[in-house]
PDBQT receptor file of N, H, CA, C and O in Angstrom, charges set to zero:
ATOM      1  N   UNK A   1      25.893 122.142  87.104  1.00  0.00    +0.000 N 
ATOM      2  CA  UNK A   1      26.082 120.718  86.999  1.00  0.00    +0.000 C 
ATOM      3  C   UNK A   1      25.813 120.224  85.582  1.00  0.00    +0.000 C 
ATOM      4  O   UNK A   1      26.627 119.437  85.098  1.00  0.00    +0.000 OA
ATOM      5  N   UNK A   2      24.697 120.625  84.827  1.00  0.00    +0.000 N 
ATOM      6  H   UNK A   2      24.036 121.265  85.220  1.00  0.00    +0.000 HD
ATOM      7  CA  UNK A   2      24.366 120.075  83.570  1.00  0.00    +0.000 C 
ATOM      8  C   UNK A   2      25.704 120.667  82.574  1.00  0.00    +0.000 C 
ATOM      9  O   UNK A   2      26.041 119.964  81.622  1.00  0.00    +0.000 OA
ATOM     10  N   UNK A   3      26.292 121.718  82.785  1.00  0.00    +0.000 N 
ATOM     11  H   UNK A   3      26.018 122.289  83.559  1.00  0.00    +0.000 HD
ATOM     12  CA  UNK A   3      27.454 121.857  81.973  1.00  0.00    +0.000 C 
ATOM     13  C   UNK A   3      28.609 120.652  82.257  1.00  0.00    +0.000 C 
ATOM     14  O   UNK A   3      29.065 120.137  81.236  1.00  0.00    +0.000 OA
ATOM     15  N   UNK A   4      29.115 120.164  83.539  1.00  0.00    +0.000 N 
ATOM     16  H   UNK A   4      28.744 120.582  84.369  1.00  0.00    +0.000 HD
ATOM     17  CA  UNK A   4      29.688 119.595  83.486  1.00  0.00    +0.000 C 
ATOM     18  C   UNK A   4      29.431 118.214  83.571  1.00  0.00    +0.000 C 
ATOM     19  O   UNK A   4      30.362 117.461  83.855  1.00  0.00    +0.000 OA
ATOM     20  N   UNK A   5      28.137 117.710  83.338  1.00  0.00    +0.000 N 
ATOM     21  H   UNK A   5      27.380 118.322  83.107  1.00  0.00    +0.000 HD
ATOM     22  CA  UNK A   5      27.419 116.691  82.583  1.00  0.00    +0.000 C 
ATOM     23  C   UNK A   5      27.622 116.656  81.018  1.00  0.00    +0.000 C 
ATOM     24  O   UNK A   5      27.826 115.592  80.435  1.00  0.00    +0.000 OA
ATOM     25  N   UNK A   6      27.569 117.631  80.494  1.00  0.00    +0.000 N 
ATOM     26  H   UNK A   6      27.402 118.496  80.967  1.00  0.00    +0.000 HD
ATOM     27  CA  UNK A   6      27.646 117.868  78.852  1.00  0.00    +0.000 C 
ATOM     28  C   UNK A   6      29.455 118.115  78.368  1.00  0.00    +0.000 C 
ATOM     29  O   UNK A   6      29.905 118.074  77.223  1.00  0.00    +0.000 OA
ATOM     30  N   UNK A   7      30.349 118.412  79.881  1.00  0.00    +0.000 N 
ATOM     31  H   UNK A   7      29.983 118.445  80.811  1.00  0.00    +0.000 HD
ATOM     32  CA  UNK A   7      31.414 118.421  79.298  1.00  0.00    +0.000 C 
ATOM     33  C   UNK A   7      32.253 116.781  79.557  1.00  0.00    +0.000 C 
ATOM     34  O   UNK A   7      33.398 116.644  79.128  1.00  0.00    +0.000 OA
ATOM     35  N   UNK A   8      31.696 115.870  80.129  1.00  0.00    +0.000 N 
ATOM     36  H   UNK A   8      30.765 115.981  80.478  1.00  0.00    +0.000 HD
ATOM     37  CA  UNK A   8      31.865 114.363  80.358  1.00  0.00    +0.000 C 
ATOM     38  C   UNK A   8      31.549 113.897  79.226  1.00  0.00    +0.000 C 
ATOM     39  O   UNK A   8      32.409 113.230  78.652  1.00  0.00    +0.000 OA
ATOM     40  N   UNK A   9      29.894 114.153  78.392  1.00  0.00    +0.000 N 
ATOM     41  H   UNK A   9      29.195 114.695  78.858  1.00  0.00    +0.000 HD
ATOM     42  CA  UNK A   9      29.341 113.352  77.905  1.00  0.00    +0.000 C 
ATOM     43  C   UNK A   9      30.166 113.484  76.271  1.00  0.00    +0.000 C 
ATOM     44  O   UNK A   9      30.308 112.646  75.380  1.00  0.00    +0.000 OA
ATOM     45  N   UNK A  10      30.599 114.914  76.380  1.00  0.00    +0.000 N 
ATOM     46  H   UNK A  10      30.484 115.595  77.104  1.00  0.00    +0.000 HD
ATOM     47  CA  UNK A  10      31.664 115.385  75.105  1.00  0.00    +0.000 C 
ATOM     48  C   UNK A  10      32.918 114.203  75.188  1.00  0.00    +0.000 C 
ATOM     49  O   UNK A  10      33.032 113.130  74.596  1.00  0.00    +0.000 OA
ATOM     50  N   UNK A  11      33.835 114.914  76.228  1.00  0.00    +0.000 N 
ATOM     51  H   UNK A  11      33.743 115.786  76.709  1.00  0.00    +0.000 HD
ATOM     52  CA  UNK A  11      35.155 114.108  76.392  1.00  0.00    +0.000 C 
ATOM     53  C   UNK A  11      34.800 112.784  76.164  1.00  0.00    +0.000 C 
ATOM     54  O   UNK A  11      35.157 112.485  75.025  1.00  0.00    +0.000 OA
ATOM     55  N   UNK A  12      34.148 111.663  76.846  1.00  0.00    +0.000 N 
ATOM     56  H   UNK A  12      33.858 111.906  77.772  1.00  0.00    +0.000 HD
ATOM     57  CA  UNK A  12      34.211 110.335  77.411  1.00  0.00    +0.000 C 
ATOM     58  C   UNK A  12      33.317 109.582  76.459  1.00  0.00    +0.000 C 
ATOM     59  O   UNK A  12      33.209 108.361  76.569  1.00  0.00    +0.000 OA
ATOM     60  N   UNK A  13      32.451 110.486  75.211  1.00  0.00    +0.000 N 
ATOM     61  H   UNK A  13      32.539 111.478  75.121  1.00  0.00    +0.000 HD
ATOM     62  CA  UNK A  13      31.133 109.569  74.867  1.00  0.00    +0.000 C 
ATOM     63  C   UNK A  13      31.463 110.046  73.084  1.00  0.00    +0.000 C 
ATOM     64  O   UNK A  13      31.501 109.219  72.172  1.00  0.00    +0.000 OA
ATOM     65  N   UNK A  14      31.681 111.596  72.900  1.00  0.00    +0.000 N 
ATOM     66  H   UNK A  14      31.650 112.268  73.640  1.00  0.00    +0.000 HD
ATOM     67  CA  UNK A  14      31.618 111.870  71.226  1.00  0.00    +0.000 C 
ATOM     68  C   UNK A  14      32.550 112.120  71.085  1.00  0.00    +0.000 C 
ATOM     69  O   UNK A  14      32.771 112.135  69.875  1.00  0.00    +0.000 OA
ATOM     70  N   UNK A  15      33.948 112.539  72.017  1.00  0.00    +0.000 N 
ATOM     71  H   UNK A  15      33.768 112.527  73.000  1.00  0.00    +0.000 HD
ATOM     72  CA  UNK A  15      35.661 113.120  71.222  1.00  0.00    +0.000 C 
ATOM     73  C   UNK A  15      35.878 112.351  70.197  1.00  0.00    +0.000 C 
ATOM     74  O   UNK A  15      35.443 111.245  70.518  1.00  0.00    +0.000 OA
ATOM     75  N   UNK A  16      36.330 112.309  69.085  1.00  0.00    +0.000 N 
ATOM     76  H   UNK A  16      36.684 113.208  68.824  1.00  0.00    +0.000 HD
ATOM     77  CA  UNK A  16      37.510 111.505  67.993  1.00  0.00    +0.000 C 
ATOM     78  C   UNK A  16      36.227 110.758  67.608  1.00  0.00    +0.000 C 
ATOM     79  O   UNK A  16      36.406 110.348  66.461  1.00  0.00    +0.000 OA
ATOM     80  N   UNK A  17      34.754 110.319  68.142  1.00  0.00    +0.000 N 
ATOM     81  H   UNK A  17      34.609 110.651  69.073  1.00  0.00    +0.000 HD
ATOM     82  CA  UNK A  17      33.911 109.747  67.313  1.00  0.00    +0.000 C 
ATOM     83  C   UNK A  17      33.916 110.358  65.903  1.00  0.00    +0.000 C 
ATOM     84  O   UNK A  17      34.369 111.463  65.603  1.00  0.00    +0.000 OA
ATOM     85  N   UNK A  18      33.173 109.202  64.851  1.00  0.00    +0.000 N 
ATOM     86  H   UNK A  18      32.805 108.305  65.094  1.00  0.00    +0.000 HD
ATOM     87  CA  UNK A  18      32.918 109.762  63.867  1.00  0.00    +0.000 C 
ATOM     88  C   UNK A  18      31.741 109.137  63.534  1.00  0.00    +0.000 C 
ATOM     89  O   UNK A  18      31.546 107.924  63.456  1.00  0.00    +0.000 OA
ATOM     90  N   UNK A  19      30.832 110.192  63.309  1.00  0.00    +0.000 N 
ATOM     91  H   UNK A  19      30.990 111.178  63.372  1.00  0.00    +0.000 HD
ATOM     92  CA  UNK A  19      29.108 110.068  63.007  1.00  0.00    +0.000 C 
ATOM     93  C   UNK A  19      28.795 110.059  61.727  1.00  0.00    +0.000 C 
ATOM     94  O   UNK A  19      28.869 111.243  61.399  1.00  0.00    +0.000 OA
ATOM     95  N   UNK A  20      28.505 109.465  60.848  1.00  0.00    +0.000 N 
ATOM     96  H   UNK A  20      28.445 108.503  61.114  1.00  0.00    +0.000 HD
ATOM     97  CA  UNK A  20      27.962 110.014  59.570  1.00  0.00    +0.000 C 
ATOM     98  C   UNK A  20      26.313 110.613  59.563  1.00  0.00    +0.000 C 
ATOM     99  O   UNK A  20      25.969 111.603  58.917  1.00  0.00    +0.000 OA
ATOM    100  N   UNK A  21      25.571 109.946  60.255  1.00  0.00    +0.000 N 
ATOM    101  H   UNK A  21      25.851 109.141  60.780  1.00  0.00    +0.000 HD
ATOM    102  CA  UNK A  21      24.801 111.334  60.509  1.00  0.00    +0.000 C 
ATOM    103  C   UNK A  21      24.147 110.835  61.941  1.00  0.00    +0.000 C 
ATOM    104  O   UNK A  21      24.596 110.067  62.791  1.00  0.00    +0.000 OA
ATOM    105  N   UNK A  22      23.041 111.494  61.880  1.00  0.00    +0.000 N 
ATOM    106  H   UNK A  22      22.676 112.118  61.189  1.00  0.00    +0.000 HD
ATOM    107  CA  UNK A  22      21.952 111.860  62.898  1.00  0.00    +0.000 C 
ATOM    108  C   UNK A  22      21.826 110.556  63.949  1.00  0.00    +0.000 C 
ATOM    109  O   UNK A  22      22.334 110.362  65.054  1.00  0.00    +0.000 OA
ATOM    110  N   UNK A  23      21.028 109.840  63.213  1.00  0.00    +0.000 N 
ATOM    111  H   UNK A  23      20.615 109.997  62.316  1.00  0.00    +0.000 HD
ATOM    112  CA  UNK A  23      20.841 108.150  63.953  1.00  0.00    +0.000 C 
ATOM    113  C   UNK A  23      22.355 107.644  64.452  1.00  0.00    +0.000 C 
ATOM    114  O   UNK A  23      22.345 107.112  65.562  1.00  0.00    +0.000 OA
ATOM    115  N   UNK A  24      23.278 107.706  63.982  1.00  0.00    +0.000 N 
ATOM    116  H   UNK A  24      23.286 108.138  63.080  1.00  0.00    +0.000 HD
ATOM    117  CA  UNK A  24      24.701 106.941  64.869  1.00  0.00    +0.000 C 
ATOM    118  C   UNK A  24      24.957 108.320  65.955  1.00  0.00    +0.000 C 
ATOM    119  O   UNK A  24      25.146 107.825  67.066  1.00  0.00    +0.000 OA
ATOM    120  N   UNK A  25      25.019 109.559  66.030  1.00  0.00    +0.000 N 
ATOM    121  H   UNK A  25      24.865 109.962  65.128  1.00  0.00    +0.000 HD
ATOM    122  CA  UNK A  25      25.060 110.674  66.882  1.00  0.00    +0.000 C 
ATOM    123  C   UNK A  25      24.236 109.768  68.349  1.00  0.00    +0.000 C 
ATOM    124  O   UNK A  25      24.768 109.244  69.328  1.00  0.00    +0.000 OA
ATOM    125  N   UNK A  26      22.951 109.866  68.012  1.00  0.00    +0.000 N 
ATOM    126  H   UNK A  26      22.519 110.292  67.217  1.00  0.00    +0.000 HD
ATOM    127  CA  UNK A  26      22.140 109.839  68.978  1.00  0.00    +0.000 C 
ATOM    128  C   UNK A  26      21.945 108.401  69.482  1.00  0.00    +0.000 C 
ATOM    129  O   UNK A  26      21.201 108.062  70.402  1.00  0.00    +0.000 OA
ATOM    130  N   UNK A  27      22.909 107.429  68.564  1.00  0.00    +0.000 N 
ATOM    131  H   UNK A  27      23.514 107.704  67.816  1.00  0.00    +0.000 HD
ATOM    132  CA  UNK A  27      22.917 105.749  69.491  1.00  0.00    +0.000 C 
ATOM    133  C   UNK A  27      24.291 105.907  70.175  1.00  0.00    +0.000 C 
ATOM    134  O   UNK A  27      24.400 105.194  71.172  1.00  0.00    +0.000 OA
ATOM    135  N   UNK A  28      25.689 106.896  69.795  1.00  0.00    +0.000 N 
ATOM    136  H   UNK A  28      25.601 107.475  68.985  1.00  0.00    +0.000 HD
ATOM    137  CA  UNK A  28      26.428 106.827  70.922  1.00  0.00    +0.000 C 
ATOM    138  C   UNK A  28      25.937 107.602  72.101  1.00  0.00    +0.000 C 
ATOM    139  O   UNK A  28      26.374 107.143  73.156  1.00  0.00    +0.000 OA
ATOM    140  N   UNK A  29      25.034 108.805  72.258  1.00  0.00    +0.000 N 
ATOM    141  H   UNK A  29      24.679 109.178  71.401  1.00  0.00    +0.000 HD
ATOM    142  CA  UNK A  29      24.876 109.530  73.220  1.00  0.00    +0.000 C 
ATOM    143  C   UNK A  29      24.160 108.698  73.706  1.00  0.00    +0.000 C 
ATOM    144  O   UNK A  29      24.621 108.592  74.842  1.00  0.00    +0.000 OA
ATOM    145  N   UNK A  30      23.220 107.927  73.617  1.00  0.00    +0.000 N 
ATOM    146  H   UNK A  30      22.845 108.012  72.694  1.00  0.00    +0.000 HD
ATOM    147  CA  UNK A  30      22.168 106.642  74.209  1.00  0.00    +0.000 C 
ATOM    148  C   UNK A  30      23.127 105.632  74.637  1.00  0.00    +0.000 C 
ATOM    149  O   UNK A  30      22.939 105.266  75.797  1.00  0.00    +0.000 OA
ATOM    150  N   UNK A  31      23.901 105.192  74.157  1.00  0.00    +0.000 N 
ATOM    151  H   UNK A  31      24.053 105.490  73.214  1.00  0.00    +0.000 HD
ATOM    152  CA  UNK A  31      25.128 104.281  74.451  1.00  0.00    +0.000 C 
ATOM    153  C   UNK A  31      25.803 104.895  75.732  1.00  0.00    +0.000 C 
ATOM    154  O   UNK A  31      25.682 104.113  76.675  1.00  0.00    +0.000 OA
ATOM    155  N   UNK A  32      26.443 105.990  76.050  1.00  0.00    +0.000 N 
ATOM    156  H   UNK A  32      26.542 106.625  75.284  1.00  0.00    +0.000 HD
ATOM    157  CA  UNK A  32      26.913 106.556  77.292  1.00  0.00    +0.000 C 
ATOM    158  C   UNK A  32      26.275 107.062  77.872  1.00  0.00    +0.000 C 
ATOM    159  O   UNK A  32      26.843 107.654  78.790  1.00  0.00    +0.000 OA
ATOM    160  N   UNK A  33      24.985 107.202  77.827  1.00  0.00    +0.000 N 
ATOM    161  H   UNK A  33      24.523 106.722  77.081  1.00  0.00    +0.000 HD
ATOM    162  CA  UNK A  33      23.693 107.846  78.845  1.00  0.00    +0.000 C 
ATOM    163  C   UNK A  33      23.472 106.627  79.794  1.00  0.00    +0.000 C 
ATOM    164  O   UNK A  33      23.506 106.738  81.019  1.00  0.00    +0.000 OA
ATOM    165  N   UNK A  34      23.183 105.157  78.967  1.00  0.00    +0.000 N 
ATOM    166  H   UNK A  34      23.155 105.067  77.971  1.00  0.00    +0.000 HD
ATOM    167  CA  UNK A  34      23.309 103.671  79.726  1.00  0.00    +0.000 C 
ATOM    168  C   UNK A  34      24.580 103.263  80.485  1.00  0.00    +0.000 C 
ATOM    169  O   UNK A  34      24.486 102.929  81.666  1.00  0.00    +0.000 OA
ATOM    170  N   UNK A  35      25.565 103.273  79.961  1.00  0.00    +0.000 N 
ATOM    171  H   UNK A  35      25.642 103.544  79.001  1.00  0.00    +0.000 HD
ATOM    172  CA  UNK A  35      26.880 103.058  80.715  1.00  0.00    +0.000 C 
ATOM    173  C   UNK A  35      27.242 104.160  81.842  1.00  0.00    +0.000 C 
ATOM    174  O   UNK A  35      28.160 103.829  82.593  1.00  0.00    +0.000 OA
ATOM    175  N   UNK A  36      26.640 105.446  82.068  1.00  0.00    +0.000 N 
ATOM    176  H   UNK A  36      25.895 105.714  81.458  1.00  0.00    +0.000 HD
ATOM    177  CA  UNK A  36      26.616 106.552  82.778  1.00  0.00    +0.000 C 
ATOM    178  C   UNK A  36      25.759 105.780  84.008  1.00  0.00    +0.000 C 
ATOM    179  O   UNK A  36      26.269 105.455  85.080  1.00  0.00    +0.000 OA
ATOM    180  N   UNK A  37      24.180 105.527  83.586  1.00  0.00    +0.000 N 
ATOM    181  H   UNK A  37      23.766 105.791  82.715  1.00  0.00    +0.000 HD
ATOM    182  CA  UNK A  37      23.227 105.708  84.486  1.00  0.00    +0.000 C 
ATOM    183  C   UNK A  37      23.529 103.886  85.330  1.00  0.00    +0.000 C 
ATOM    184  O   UNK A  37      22.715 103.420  86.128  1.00  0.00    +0.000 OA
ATOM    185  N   UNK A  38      24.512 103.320  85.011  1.00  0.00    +0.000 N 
ATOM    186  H   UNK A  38      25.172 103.699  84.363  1.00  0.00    +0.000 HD
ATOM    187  CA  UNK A  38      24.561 101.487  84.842  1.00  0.00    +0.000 C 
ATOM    188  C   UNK A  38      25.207 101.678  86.344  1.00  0.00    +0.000 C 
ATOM    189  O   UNK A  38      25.288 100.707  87.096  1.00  0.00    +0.000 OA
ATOM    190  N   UNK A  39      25.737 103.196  86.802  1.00  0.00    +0.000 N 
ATOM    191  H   UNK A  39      25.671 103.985  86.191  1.00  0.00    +0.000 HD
ATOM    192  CA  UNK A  39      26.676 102.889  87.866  1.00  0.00    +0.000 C 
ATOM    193  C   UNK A  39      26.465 104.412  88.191  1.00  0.00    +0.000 C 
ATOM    194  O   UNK A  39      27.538 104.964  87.948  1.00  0.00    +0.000 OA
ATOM    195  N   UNK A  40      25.392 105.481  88.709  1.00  0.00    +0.000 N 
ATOM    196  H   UNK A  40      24.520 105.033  88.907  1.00  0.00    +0.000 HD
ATOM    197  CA  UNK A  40      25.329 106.435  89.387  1.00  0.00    +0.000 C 
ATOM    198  C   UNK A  40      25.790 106.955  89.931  1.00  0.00    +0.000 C 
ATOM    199  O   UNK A  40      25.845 106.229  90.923  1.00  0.00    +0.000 OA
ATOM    200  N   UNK A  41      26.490 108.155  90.274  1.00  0.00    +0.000 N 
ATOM    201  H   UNK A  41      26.445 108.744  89.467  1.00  0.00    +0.000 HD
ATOM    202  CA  UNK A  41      27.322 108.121  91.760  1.00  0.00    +0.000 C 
ATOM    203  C   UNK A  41      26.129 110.066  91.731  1.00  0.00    +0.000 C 
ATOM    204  O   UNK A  41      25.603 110.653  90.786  1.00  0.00    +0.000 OA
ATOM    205  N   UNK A  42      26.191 110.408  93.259  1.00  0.00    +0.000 N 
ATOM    206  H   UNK A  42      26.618 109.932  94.027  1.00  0.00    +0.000 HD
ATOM    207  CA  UNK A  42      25.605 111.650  93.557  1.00  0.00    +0.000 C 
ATOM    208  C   UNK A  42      26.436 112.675  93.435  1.00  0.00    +0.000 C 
ATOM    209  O   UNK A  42      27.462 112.287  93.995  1.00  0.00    +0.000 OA
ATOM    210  N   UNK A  43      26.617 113.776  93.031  1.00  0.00    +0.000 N 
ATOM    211  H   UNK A  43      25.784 114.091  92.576  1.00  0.00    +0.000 HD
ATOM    212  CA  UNK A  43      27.222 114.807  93.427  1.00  0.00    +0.000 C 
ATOM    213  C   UNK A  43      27.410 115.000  94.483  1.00  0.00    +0.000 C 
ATOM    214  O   UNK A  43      26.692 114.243  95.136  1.00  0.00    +0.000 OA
ATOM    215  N   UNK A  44      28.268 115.897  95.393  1.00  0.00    +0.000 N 
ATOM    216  H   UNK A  44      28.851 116.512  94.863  1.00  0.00    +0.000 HD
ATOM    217  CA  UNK A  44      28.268 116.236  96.496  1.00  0.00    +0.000 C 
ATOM    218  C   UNK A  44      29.158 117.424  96.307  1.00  0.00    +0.000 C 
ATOM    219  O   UNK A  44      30.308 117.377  95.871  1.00  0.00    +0.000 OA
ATOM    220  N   UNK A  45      28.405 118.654  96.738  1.00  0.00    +0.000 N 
ATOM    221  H   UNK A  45      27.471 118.692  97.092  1.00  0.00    +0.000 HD
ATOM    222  CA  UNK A  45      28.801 119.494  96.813  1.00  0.00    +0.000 C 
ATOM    223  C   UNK A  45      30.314 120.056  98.061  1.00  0.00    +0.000 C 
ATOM    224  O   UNK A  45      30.139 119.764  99.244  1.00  0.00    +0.000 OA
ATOM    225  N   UNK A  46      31.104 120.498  97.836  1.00  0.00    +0.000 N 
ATOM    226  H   UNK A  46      31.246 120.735  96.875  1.00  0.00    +0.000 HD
ATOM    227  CA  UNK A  46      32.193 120.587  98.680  1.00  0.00    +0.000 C 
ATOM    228  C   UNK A  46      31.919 122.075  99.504  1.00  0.00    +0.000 C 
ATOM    229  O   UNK A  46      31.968 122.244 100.723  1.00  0.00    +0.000 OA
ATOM    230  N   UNK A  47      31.656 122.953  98.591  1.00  0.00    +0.000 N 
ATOM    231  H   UNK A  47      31.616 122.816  97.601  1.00  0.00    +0.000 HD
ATOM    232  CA  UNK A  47      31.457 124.397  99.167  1.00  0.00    +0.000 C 
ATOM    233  C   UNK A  47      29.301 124.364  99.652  1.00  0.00    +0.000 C 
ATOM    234  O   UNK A  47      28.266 123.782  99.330  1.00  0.00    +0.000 OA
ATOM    235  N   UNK A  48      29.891 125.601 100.722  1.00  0.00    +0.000 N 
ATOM    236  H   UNK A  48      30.732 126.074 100.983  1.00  0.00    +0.000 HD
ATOM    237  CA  UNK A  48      28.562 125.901 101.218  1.00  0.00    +0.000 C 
ATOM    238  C   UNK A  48      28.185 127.029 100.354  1.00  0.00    +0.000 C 
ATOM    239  O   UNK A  48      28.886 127.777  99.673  1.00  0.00    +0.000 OA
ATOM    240  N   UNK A  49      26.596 126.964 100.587  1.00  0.00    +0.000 N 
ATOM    241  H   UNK A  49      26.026 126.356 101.140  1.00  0.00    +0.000 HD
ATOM    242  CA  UNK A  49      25.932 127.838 100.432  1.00  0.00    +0.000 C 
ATOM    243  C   UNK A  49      26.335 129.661 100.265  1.00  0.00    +0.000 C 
ATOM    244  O   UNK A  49      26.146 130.570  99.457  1.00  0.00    +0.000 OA
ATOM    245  N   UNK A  50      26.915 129.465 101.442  1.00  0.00    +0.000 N 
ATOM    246  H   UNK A  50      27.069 128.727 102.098  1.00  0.00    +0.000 HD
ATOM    247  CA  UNK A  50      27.347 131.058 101.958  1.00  0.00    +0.000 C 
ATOM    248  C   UNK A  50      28.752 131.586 101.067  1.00  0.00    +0.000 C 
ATOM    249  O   UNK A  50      29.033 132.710 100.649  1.00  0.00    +0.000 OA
ATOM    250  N   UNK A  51      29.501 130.277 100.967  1.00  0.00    +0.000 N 
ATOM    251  H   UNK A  51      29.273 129.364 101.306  1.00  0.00    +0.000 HD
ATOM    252  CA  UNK A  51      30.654 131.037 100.034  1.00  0.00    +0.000 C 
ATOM    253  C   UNK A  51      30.106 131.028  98.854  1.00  0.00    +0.000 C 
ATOM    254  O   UNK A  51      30.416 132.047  98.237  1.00  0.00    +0.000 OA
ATOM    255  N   UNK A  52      29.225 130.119  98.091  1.00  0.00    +0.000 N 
ATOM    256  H   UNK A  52      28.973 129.291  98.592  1.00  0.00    +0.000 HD
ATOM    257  CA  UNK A  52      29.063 130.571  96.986  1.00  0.00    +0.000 C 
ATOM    258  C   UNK A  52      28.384 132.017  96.436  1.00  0.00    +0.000 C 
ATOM    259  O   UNK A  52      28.579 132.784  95.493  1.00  0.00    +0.000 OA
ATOM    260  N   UNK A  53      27.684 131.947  97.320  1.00  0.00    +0.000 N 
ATOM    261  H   UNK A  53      27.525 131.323  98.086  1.00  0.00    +0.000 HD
ATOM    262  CA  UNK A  53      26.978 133.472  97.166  1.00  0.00    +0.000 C 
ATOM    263  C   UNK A  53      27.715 134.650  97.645  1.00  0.00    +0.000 C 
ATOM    264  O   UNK A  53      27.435 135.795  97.290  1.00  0.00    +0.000 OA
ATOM    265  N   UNK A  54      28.643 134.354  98.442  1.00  0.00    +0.000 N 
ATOM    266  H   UNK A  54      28.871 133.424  98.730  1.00  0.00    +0.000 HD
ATOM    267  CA  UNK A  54      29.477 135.877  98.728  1.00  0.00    +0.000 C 
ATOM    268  C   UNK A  54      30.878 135.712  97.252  1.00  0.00    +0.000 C 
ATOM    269  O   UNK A  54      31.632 136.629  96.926  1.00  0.00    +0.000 OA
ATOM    270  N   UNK A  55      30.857 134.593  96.750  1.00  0.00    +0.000 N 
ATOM    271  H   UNK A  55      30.244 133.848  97.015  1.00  0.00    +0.000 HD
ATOM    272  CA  UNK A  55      31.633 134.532  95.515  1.00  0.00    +0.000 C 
ATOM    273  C   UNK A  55      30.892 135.371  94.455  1.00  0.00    +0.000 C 
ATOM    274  O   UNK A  55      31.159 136.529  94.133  1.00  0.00    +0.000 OA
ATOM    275  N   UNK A  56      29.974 134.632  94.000  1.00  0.00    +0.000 N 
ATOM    276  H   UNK A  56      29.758 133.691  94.261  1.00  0.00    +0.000 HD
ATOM    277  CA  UNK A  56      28.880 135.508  93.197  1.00  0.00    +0.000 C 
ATOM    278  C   UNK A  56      28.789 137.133  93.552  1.00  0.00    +0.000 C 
ATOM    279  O   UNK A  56      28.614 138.002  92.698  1.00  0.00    +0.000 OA
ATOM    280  N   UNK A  57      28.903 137.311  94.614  1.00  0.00    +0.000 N 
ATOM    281  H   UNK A  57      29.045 136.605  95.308  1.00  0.00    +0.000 HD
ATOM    282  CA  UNK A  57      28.805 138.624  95.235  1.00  0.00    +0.000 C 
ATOM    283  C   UNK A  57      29.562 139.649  94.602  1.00  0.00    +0.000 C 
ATOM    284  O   UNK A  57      29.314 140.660  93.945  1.00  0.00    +0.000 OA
ATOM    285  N   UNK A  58      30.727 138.957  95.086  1.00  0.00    +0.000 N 
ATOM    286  H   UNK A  58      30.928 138.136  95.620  1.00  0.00    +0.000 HD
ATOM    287  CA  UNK A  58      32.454 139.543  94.398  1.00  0.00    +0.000 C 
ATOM    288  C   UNK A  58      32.255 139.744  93.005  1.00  0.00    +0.000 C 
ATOM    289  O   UNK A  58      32.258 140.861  92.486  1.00  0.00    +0.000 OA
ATOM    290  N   UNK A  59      32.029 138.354  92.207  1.00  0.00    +0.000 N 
ATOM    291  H   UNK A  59      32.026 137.447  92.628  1.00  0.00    +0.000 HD
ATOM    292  CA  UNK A  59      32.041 138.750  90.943  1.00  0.00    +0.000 C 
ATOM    293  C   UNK A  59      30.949 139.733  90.061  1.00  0.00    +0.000 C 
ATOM    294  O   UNK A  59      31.005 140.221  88.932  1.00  0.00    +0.000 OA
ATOM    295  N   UNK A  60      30.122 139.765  90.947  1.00  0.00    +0.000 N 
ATOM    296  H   UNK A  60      30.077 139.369  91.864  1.00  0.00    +0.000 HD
ATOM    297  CA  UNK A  60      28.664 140.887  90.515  1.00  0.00    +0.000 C 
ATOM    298  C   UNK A  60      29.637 142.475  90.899  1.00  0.00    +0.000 C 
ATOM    299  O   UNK A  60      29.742 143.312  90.003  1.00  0.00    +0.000 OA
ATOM    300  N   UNK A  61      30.090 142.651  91.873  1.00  0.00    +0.000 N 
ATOM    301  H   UNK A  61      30.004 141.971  92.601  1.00  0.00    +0.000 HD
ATOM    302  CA  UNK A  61      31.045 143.681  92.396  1.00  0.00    +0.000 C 
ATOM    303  C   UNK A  61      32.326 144.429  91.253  1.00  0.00    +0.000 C 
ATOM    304  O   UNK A  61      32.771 145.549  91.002  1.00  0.00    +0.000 OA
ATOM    305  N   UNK A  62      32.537 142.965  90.794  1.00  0.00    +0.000 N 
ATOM    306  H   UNK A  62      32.175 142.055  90.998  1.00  0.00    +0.000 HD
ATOM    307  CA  UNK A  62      33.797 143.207  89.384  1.00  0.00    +0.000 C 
ATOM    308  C   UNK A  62      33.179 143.639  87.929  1.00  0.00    +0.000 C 
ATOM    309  O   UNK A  62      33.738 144.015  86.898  1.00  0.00    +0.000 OA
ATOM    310  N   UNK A  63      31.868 143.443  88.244  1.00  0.00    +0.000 N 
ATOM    311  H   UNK A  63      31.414 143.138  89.082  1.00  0.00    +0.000 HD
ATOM    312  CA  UNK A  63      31.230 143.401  86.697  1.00  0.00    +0.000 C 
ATOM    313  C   UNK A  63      31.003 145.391  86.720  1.00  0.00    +0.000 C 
ATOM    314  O   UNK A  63      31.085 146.290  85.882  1.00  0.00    +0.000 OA
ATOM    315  N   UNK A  64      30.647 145.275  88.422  1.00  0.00    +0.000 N 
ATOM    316  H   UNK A  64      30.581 144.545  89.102  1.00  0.00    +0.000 HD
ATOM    317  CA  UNK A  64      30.047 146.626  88.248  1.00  0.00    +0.000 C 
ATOM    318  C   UNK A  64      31.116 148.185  88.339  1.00  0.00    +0.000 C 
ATOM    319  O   UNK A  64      30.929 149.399  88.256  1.00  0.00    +0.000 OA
ATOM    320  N   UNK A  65      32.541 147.035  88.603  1.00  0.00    +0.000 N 
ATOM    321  H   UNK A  65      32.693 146.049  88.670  1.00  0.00    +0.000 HD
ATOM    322  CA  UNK A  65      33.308 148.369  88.607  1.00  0.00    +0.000 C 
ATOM    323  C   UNK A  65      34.029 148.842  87.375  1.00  0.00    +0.000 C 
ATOM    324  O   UNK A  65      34.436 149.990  87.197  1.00  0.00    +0.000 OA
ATOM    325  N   UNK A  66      34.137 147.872  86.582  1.00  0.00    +0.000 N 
ATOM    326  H   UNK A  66      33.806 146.940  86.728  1.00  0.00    +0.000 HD
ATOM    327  CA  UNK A  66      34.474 147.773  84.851  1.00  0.00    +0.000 C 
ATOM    328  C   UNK A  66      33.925 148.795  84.638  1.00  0.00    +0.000 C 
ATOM    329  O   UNK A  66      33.861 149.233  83.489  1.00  0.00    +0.000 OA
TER     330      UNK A  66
């Protein structure tokens, strides 16, 4: 989840920005951290438990037949 937290906060908050340094970086990421948190929504996971881990399974299976 935090990756695709960090790939939102890329696209939707720093793409095509332009920072000249440090302090404007960290008032747009503060700027879309507020407009993010202003309207919450939960995750909800679609897959269970069980497929993810027999997925993981598979791919532990592919690593080991390489």
């Amino acid at each position: 989840m935090v990756e695709r937290f960090f790939r939102d906060l890329t696209e939707r908050g720093l793409r095509r920005g332009v920072f000249k340094d440090g302090p404007q970086l960290i008032a747009a990421i503060g700027a879309y951290l507020a407009a993010h948190n202003s309207n919450p929504k939960p995750f909800v996971w679609t897959a269970s438990a069980r497929d993810i881990l027999e997925k993981v399974k598979r791919g532990r299976q592919k690593l080991v037949d390489m």
